[in-house]
Every structure is written in structure tokens, then in C-alpha cells.
LOVO-817709 format. One record per residue (C-alpha): residue in three letters; x, y, z. Coordinates in steps of 0.02 Angstrom, whole numbers, padded with zeros to 5 digits, always signed. Example, Ala and Ser with C-alpha at 12.3 -4.5 7.8 and 13.67 -1.06 7.14 Angstrom:
// residues 2
ala+00615-00225+00390
ser+00684-00053+00357
This chain:
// residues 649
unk+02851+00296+08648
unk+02772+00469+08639
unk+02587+00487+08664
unk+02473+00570+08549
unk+02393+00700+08614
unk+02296+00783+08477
unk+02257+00671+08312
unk+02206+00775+08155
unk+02135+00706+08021
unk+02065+00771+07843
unk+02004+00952+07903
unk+01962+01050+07789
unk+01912+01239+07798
unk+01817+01367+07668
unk+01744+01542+07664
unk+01609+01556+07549
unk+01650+01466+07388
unk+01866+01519+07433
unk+01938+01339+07486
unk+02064+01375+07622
unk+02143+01227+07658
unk+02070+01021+07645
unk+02158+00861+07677
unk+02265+00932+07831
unk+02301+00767+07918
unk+02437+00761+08065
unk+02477+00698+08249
unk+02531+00822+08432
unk+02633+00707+08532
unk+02654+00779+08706
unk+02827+00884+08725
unk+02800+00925+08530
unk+02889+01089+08476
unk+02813+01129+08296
unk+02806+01298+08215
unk+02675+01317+08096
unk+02711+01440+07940
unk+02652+01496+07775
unk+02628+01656+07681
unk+02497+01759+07751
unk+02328+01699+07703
unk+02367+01518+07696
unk+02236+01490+07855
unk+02383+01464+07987
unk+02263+01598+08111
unk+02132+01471+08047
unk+02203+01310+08091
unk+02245+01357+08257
unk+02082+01430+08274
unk+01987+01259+08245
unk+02132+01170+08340
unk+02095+01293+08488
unk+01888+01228+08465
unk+01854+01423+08439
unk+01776+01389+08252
unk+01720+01234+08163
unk+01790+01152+07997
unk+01674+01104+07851
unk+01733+00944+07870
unk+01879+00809+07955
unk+01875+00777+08125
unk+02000+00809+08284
unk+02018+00670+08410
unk+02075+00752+08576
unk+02170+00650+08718
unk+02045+00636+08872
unk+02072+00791+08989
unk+02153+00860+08859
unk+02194+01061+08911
unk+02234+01176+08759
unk+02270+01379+08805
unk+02265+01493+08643
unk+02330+01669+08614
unk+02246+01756+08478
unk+02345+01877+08368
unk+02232+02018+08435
unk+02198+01987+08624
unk+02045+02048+08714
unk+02078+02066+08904
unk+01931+02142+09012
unk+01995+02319+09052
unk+01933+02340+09213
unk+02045+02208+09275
unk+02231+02264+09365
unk+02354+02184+09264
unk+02413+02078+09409
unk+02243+02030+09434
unk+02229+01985+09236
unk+02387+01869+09250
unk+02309+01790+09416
unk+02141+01746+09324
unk+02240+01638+09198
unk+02259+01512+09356
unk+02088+01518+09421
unk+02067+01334+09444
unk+02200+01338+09560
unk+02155+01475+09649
unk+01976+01391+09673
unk+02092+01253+09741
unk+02156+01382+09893
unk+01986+01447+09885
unk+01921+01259+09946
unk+02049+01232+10069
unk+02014+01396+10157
unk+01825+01316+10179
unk+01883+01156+10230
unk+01976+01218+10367
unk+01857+01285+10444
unk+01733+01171+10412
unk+01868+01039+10508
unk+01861+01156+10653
unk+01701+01119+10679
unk+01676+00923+10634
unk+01696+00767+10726
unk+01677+00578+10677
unk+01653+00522+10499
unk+01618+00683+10438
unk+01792+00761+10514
unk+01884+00608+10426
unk+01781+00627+10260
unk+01858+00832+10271
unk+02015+00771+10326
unk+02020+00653+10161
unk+01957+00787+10054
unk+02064+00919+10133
unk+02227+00809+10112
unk+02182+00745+09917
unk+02138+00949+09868
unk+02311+01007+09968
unk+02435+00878+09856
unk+02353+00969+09696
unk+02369+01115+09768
unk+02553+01109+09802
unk+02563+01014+09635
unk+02503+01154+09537
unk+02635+01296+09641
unk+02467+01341+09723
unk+02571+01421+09871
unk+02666+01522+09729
unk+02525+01582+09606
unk+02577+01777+09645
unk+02776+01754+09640
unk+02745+01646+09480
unk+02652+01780+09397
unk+02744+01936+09433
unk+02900+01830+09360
unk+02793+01794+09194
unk+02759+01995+09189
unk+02913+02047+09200
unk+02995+01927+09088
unk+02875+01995+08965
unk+02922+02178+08988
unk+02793+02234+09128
unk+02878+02362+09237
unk+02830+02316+09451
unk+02729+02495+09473
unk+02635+02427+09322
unk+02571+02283+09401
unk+02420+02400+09475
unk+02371+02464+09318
unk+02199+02421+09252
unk+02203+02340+09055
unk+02102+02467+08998
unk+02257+02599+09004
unk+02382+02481+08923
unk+02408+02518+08746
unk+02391+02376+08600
unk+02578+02314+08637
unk+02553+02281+08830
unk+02384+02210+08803
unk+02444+02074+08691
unk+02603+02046+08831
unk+02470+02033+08939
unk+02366+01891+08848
unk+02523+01789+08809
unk+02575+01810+09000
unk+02418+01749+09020
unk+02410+01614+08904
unk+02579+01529+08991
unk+02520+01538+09170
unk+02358+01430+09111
unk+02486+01286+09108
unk+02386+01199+08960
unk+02443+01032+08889
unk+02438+01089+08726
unk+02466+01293+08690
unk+02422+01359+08545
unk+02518+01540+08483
unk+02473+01663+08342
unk+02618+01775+08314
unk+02681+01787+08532
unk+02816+01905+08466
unk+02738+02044+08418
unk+02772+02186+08502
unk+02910+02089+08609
unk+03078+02171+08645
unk+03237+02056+08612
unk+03243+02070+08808
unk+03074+01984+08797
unk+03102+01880+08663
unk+03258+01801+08735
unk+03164+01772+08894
unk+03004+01684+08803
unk+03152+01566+08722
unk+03187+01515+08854
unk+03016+01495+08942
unk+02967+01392+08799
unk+03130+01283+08786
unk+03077+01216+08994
unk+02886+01195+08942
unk+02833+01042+08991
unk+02675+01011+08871
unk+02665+01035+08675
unk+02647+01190+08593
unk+02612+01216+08408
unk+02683+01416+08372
unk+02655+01529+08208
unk+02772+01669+08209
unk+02876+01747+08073
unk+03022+01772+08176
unk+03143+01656+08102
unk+03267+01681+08236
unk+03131+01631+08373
unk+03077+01475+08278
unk+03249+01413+08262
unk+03282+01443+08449
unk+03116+01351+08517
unk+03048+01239+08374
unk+03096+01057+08341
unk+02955+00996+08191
unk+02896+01108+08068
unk+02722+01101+07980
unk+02714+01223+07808
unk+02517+01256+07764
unk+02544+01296+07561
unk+02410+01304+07432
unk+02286+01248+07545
unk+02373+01079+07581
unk+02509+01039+07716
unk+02684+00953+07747
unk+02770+00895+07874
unk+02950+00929+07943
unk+03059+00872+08048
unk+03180+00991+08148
unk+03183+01193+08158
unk+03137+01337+08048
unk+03336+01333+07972
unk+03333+01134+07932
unk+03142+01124+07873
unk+03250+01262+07723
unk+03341+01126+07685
unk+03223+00975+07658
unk+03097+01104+07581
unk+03239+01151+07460
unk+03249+00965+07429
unk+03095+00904+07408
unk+03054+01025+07319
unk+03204+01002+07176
unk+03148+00812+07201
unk+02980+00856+07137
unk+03052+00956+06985
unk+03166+00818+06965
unk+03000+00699+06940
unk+02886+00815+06852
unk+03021+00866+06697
unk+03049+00673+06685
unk+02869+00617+06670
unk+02839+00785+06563
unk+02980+00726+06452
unk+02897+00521+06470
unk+02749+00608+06411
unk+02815+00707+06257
unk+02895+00552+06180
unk+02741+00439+06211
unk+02624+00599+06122
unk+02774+00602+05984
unk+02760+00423+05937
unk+02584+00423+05955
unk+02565+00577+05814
unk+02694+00467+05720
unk+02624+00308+05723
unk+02434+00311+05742
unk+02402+00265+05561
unk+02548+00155+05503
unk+02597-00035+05547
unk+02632+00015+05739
unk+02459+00089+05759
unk+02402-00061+05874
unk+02533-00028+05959
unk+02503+00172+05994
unk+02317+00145+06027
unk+02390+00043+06180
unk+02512+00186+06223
unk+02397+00332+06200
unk+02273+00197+06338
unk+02398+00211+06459
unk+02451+00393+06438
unk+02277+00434+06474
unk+02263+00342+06621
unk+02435+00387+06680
unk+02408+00501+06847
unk+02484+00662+06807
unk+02607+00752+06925
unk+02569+00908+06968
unk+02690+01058+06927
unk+02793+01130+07095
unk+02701+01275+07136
unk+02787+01414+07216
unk+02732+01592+07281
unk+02748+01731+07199
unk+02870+01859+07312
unk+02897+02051+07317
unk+03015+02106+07174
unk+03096+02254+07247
unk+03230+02365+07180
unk+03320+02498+07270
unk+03430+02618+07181
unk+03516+02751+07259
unk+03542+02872+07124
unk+03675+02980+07195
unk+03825+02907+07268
unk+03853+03015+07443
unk+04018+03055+07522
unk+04123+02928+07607
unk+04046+02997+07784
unk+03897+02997+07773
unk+03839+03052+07964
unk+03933+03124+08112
unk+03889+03201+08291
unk+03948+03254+08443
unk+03886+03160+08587
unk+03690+03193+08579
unk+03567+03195+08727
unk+03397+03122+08646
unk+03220+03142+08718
unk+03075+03274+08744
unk+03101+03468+08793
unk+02965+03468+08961
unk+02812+03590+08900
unk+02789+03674+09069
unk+02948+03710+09100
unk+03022+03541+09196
unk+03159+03449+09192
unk+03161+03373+09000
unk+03106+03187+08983
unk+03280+03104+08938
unk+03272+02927+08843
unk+03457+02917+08791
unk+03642+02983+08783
unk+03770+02948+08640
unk+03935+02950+08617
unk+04022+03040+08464
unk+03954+02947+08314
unk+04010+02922+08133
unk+03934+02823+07989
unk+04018+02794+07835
unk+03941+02739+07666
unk+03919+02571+07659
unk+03870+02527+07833
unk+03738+02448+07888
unk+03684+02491+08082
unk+03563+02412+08168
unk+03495+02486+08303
unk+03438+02372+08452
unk+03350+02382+08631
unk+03211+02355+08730
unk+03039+02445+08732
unk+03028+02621+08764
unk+03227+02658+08755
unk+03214+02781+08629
unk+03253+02701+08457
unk+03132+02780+08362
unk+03158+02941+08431
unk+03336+02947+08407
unk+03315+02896+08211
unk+03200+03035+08200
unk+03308+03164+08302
unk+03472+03110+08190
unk+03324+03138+08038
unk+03279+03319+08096
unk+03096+03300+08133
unk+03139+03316+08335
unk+03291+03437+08408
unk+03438+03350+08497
unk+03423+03394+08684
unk+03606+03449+08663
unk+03722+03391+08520
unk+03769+03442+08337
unk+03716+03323+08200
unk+03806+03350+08027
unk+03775+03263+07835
unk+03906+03216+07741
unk+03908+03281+07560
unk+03778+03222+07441
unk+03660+03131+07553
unk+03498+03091+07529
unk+03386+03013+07671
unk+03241+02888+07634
unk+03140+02843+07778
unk+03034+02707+07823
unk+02928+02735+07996
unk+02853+02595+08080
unk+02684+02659+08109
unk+02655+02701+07927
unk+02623+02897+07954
unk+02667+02925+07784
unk+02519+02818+07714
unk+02339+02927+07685
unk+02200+02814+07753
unk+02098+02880+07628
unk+02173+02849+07471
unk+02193+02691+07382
unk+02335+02594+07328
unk+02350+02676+07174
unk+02320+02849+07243
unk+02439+02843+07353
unk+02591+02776+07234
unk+02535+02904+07103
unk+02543+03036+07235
unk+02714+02983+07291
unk+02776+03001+07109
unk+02692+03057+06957
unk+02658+02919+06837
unk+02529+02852+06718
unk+02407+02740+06820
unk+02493+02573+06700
unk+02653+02618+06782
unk+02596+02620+06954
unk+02481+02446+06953
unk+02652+02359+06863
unk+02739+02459+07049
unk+02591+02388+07134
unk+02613+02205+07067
unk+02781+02210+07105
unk+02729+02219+07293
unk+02600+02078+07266
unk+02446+02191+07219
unk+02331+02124+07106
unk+02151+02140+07043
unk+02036+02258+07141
unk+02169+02245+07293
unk+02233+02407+07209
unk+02093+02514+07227
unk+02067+02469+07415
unk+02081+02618+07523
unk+02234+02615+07650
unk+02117+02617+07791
unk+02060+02433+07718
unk+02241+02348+07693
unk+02310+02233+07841
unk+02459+02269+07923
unk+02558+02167+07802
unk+02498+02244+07646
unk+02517+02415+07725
unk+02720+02376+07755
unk+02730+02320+07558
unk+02641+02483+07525
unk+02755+02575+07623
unk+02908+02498+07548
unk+02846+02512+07383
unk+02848+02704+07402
unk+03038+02677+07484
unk+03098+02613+07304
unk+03030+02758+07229
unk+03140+02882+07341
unk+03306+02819+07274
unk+03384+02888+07441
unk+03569+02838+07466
unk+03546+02823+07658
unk+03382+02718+07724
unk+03333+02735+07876
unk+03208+02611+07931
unk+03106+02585+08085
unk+03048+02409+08095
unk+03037+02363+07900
unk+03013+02178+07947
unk+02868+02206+08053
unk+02694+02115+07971
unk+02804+02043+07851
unk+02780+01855+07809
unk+02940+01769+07796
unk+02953+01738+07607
unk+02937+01939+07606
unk+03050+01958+07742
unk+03188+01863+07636
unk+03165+01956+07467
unk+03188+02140+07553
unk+03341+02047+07658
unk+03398+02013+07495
unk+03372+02191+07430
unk+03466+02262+07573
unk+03604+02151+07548
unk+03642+02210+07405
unk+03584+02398+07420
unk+03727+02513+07354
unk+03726+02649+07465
unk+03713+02655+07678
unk+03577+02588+07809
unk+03520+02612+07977
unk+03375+02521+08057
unk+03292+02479+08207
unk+03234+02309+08230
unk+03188+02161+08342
unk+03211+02038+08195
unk+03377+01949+08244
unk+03398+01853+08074
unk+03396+02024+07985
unk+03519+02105+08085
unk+03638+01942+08088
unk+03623+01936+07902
unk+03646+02130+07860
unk+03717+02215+08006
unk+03903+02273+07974
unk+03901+02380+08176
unk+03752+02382+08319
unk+03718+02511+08406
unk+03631+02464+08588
unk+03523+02582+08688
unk+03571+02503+08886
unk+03501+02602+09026
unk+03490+02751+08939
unk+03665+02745+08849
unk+03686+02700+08660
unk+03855+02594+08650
unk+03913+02529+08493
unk+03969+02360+08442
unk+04055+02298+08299
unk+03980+02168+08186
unk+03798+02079+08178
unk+03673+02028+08299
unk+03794+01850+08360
unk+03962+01963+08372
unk+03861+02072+08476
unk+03793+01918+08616
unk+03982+01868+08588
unk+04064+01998+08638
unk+03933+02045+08786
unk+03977+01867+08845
unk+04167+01912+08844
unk+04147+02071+08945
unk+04065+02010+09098
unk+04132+01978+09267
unk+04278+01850+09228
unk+04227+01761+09365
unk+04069+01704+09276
unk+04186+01598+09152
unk+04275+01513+09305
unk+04121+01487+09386
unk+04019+01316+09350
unk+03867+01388+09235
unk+03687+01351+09348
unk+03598+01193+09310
unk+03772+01086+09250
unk+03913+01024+09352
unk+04067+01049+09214
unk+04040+01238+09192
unk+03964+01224+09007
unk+03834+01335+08963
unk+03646+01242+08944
unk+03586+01216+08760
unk+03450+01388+08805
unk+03614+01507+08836
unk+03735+01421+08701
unk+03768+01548+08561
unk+03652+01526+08413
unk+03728+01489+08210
unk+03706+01679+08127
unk+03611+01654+07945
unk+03763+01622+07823
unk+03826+01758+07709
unk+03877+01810+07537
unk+04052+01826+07522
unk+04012+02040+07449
unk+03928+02074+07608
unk+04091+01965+07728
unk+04212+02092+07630
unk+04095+02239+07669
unk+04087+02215+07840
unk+04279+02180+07817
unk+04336+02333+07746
unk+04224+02434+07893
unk+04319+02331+08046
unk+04490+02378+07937
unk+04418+02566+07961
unk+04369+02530+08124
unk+04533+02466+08184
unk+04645+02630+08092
unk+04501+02755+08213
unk+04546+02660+08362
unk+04739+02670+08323
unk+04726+02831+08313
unk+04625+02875+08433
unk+04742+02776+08550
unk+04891+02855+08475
unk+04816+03026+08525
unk+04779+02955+08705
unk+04957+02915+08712
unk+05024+03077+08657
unk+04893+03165+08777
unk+04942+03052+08935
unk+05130+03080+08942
unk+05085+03281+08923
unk+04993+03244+09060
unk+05123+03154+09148
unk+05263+03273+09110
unk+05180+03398+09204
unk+05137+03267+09337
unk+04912+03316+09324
unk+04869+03173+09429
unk+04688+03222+09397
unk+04718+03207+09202
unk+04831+03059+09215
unk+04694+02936+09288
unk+04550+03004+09164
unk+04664+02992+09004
unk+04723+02831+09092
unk+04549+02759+09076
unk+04509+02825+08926
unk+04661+02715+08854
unk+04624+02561+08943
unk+04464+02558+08878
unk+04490+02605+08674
unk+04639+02467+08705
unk+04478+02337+08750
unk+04389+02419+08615
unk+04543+02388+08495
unk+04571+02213+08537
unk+04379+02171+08533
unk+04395+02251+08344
unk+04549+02138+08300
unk+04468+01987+08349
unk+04302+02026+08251
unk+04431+02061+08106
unk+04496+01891+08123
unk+04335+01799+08144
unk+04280+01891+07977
unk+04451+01818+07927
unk+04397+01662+07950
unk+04203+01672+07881
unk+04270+01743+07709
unk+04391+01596+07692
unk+04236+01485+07734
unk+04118+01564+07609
unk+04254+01595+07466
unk+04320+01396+07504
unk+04496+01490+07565
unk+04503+01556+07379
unk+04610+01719+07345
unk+04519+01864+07304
């Protein structure tokens, strides 16, 4: 039977005469896997905060295990900056370093005892040695450098002191950190900011071989589905329990909840009849009897109406419908022209690309690859290092940047939307309500608004754009997830063409109809979402790999941490989208081959060696292209019949 670890019951939390949360009653067993979510606001940073012993609830107590070790990573880390970043990591494991510490002064206190006293050292030296070795003692540095550089720390970095790293490495830096502690119980307040899906994939799979309990709030739905087993949902101040990951807690929520409806319309119908015969009744012969009924209305305990949050009601029109290609370019070189006169700073190459309208491309890789830069480059605001970039006819680009640069710190919400677009100032607080501003949050300054309500700012000035291509730099980012799914939504159903950048592997599996990946400096495109993308990586390594018996199993099948994960089901509009762009896919490939063809036996009638192995290549490789395109085509096949019940169209 599990152990209880952590026991919480009745906490409750206010600020000022704002309740937060009361009642919150519930059990850590060890090994527990439980994501912890909520619109932002509901207290999660709270919860963990008086979990973690850092602040005190006005009332409820928590009954800790004995011994009981609890790390805690804070949304924003602080990190002393005088510290190396090796050195940082190291410090998280400074009881076991005061272990090797001990034994270094034992030994040569030994050296220079005899009798009792040398067997008391020997004792002492033997007991601290097994917890030593215990705790990887002889492997604190190896163990470390492993945690950096799963989290995106570069080996030449190592030597840096905290103080240079920006925001993004700092917080790496405090979750690295916060797993080399080894706590029983670890406590995490958004670990994926800032993470790569390099990163992300490897803290999956940290987190799947933890040995202790950890209790995680993220809105990365992706990452709580991947490492999460129990879910707990803080909601109106109160909170429920449930069992299994971010995708199945959907499901019982969805049920319970029309459970609840379910009860509440039948005892508010119970109660209308009762108050109807009561009205009808409380004078005549059956009075007696609707004094008695009207007595037991009144003490009847009343459910309480489902109460739901109130989401972002976005719209996004295009206004102009563009050409059917909507981008093309030669192959670009993307980076930075050198200012005194050096070699330019390259971050990637491209091939020849073309979007066509309708597509949605997301555009992936890790830290520092370039993405942003190229979306700006194919924009205009930076020069392609070499490379033509041409609009198709009537298009209009609407651009959302990560960082917010188009926001004024100093105006207010208002300001700024009636800035964006003349409008009366009742227009632009209905805008503003739409994006869940209310009451004086309106006239806050920008420089005042969190990091969430500055992303529902900036999207509220995207609707009023009505661009027919978006291009958007991290629109999930600071999101909560109920606002994460309306804009999903939105995009889903957006007429005209998207590109984005993002880490958020649920919104490119659910939108995504191609992926373009920035590898090593070289953007290679993919057909399909975010899972046809891991799929077909999987089917163009070594071949070997697949004959191979997969590490840690004896029958060659992949460990439940590598097996592919379920992409978030789609509408059937958005399967036949995607559809009709791998039909279009397939008919540039066949041509291109064709061409290929026609090109290789010129070259072979007037026997070009040279020409015949490139062209030779060249074909092999659009064939693999080709026949990775026809099997997406069929899978999509296959998912349409599945969401359409095999239905003709």
C-alpha cells in the first residue's frame, strides 16, 4: 500500500479581505505524479508556495512524513550571480558534497589514530562512505553536467557566472537545480518555460524515472499528459481531485460536470413544482398540507449552479481573400550582416519554400536556431543574407511577436486598443472584455499587466488587423490553458493562412497542416503535425535501430518514455484541409520527380558522370520524400474515416 507522504487538510489562503482558496483537503503518496492546474489566479503559485513551507495559510494544517525532503522551483528563480553555473548546479547537492567533504577528514584523521579511537573513525568512516556511494557521491560532477545539458546548457557555458545568463538560462538553471536536490517530494511552478522541445522531451523523460513524488503546474498540455498520472483542478477557490493525465482528467471533468447540471435542473425543476403548488394551495383545503411542503423546501440544501470561467471570445477575420500562393523563396541564408566587417553570424539555411493559402506551418527547434529571426526576415524587418522572398497577390501580413514590442508600456489598456484602431472608448472596453478585461483592469498601464494579460492584449490588437496571413511567434506563451484552447479554436477555424513558431506540442498537433524544423542550422520541412513529424523522424533513422533490441527491454519494443504519444483529435474541416495540402504536396513532388527524370537521362545520353550521380541523388531522395507524402496521405485517409464514422463526403 502506498505511503502518505504529505497529508493536507482544510487550508485555506486569503489576501486582504480576497478569499483565495479554503477547504483544500488532499493526500501525496510517494511516486505520486499530479499536475496541478487552474486559470491563472486560482492560487496554484500559492498552494505550492505553502506546500513548499515558503508562506503560511490562514488556516488548515499540513502533516509532513518524518524526514520529509521537499525541493521547489519558483516561477521566477533567483540564483546568486556570482556563482559559475557548474558551480550553481553543484550547490544543489551540498549535503553530499559535505559527505566527501567528511571523508576527506576522516582519512586523515585514521592516518593518525590507533586503538578505540582508530575503530570509532573506521566505524564512522565506513557508515558516511555507504551514503556516500548511495547518494552517486563519486558522480556529483558527471551527474550535473548531464542535468545541464539536458536542459539546454552548452559545455563552454558551464564556466559562466549566473549573473551573465539571461532570464531563460537562469530559470534552466534553478530547475537543473531543483532535480539534482533529489527531494522526496518536488514541487514545480511552470518548469517549461523557456524550455526548447529538445529540453522538454528530455525533462519527460527525467521526470517519468523520478523516484519520489512531484506535484507540477504547467500549462503545457502536451507535458502534463506525458509525465502526470493524478490531476488536482484548484477552481473558484475550492479543489477536485482526478485520477489519470491532463487528457483523461477532460473527460471526467466533462462528466462531472454534465452530472452536476444533470442534478441542479432536476432539483431546480423539484423546486418549481413544490413553489407552484405552494402559490396554489396555501389557502384552500390542501393548505396543511403546503405549509408542510413550503417546511421542507426551506430546509432543503440547495445545489449550487455549475460555475464555469468565463474564456477569451476571439474572432479573426481575414477580410481579403489572398492568392492561392501566398509565399515563395529561393533558398534563403538567415542571420546577422557582421558590423565590422567579419564573416556574417549565420543561424540558418533553407531550401526553396512555398506556402499556399490555407496552410498552417509550424515552425519548430531548439533555442537560439533562428526561428524568430527567420519569421521576421520572411516579414521584411531583417534582409535575407542571400535569397529572394516574394508575396503572392493580395496578402496581407498580421504579426504577433513574442516579446510584445508592439505594446507601449505606457499606455493603458484602452489606450493602446484605441490607438491600434480608432473607436469610441464603449467599443474598445466591449474589445477589452472580450479578452477578459474588466473593471479598472482596463485603465492599467501595460507596464502593470502580467505576462498573461499582456499576450490577450496583444492578441486582441491581432483581431483588429484582419490580416489573411498570421504570423505568430509564440502566441501560446503565458497563456492559461482554458485561453490556450479558445485561440486553438480560433485558429482552427481561421479562413485564411498561418505560420507560427512554437514549443506548445498540443497546438501544433492540433493545427499544423506542414513543420518546418530548424536542425543544425538547416530548415527541413515535414509534412503534417507535430506526431507525423516524431513519426516520420523515427522512420528515417539508421535501419539498424529497428532490428536492434531498443535499451532497457529484451523484445526490441520501445519503453512507455519513447512510445509515440495520441495527437489531440481533430475536426473533420481541418483532416480535409490538411488533406487537400498532402494531395498538393504529392502533384509538386511528381513533378518535381518527373523533371528529375527528364533531366537524368539528358544527362545520361551524353554520358556527364558528374551530373548523373547529383541528379541521381536528387531523385532518390524526392522518391523518399514522395513515398513519406503518400503514406501521410493515407494515414489522413484513415483519420477522416475515423472522425466522419467512414461517412462519404
Amino acid at each position: 500500500m502506498p505511503t502518505t507522504i504529505l497529508s493536507v487538510e482544510n487550508l485555506s489562503k486569503r489576501f486582504g479581505a480576497e478569499e483565495i482558496f479554503s477547504g483544500i483537503t488532499f493526500q501525496i503518496q510517494e511516486r505520486d505524479r499530479i499536475g496541478l492546474v487552474g486559470v491563472n489566479g486560482a492560487g496554484k503559485s500559492t498552494l505550492l508556495r505553502i506546500l513548499a513551507g515558503l508562506e503560511q495559510p490562514d488556516g488548515g494544517a499540513l502533516i509532513a512524513q518524518r524526514g520529509l525532503r521537499i525541493g521547489y522551483l519558483a516561477q521566477e528563480a533567483a540564483v546568486d550571480p556570482s556563482r559559475t553555473v557548474l558551480d550553481a548546479a553543484l550547490e544543489a547537492m551540498e549535503e553530499v558534497r559535505q559527505l566527501g567533504r567528511d571523508l576527506e577528514r576522516l582519512t586523515t584523521a585514521i592516518a593518525d589514530a590507533s586503538g578505540e579511537a582508530l575503530d570509532r573513525l573506521l566505524a564512522e568512516y565506513a557508515q558516511k562512505t555507504l551514503r556516500f556511494e548511495a547518494a552517486g557521491g563519486y558522480d556529483l560532477e558527471h551527474r550535473a553536467a548531464e542535468v545541464l545539458a539536458g536542459l539546454g546548457f552548452e559545455q563552454d557555458e558551464f564556466s559562466r557566472p549566473a549573473g551573465q545568463l539571461s532570464g531563460g538560462q537562469r530559470t534552466r538553471l534553478a530547475l537543473a537545480r531543483a532535480l539534482l536536490a533529489d527531494p522526496d517530494l518536488l514541487l514545480l511552478d511552470e518548469p517549461t518555460n523557456h524550455l526548447d522541445l529538445q529540453a522538454l522531451t528530455w525533462l519527460e523523460d527525467f521526470l517519468r524515472a523520478w523516484r519520489g513524488a512531484f506535484v507540477v503546474v504547467s500549462h503545457d498540455r502536451y507535458f502534463l499528459d506525458q509525465v502526470t498520472e493524478r490531476t488536482l483542478e484548484l477552481s473558484f477557490g475550492h479543489l477536485e481531485d482526478y485520477p489519470g493525465n491532463y487528457s483523461r482528467y477532460l473527460e471526467l471533468r466533462a462528466e462531472r460536470l454534465a452530472r452536476r447540471w444533470a442534478e441542479y435542473e432536476a432539483q431546480q425543476e423539484f423546486i418549481r413544482k413544490e413553489e407552484e403548488f405552494i402559490r396554489r394551495y396555501r389557502a384552500g383545503q390542501r393548505a396543511r398540507e403546503a405549509r408542510g411542503r413550503a417546511t421542507r423546501l426551506a430546509r432543503l440544501e440547495r445545489i449550487e449552479r455549475p460555475r464555469e470561467h468565463e474564456a477569451l471570445r476571439l474572432q479573426l477575420t481575414t477580410g481579403l481573400r489572398s492568392g492561392r500562393i501566398v509565399l515563395t523563396t529561393s533558398e534563403l541564408v538567415i542571420g546577422y550582416p557582421a558590423s565590422d566587417g567579419s564573416e556574417p553570424v549565420v543561424l540558418c539555411r533553407t531550401p526553396e519554400l512555398v506556402v499556399e493559402r490555407g496552410e498552417r506551418v509550424a515552425i519548430i527547434g531548439p533555442n537560439g536556431a533562428g526561428k524568430t529571426t527567420l519569421i521576421r526576415t520572411l516579414l521584411g524587418e531583417h534582409s535575407p543574407l542571400s535569397g529572394q522572398i516574394r508575396y503572392g497577390t493580395a496578402v496581407r501580413p498580421a504579426y504577433y511577436a513574442q516579446g510584445h514590442e508592439q505594446l507601449d508600456p505606457k499606455l493603458t489598456v484602452l489606450g493602446t486598443i484605441m490607438r491600434r484602431q480608432p473607436m469610441s472608448e464603449e467599443a474598445a472596453r466591449t474589445l477589452a472584455g472580450r479578452f477578459l478585461f474588466s473593471g479598472d483592469d482596463v485603465v492599467k498601464p501595460v507596464s502593470a499587466l502580467s505576462g498573461g494579460e499582456r499576450s490577450r492584449l496583444a492578441l486582441a490588437l491581432l483581431t483588429l488587423e484582419r490580416g489573411n496571413l498570421l504570423i505568430l511567434d509564440e502566441p501560446t506563451n503565458h497563456l492559461d490553458i482554458a485561453s490556450r484552447e479558445a485561440l486553438e479554436s480560433v485558429l482552427e477555424d481561421f479562413e485564411g493562412t498561418i505560420l507560427f513558431v512554437s514549443h506548445d506540442r498540443y497546438l501544433i498537433d492540433r493545427l499544423a497542416t506542414r513543420v518546418w524544423s530548424i536542425e543544425d542550422g538547416v530548415l527541413q520541412v515535414a509534412p503534417g503535425n507535430y506526431t507525423d513529424y516524431q513519426r516520420l523522424r523515427a522512420t528515417t533513422q539508421d535501419a539498424t535501430a529497428r532490428v536492434r533490441p531498443t535499451a532497457g527491454t529484451s523484445d526490441g519494443r520501445a519503453r512507455p518514455s519513447e512510445e509515440m504519444p495520441k495527437p489531440a483529435r481533430r475536426s473533420p474541416r481541418q483532416v480535409e484541409r490538411e488533406l487537400r495540402a498532402a494531395e498538393e504536396r504529392i502533384g509538386e513532388l511528381e513533378e518535381r520527380l518527373n523533371a528529375l527524370a527528364d533531366d537524368l537521362a539528358e544527362a545520361t545520353a551524353r554520358q556527364d558522370i558528374e551530373a548523373i550521380a547529383e541528379l541521381g541523388a536528387a531523385y532518390e531522395a524526392i522518391q523518399e520524400e514522395l513515398d513519406a507524402a503518400y503514406r501521410h496521405w493515407e494515414a489522413l485517409q484513415e483519420e477522416l474515416d475515423a472522425v466522419t464514422g467512414g461517412v462519404e463526403r
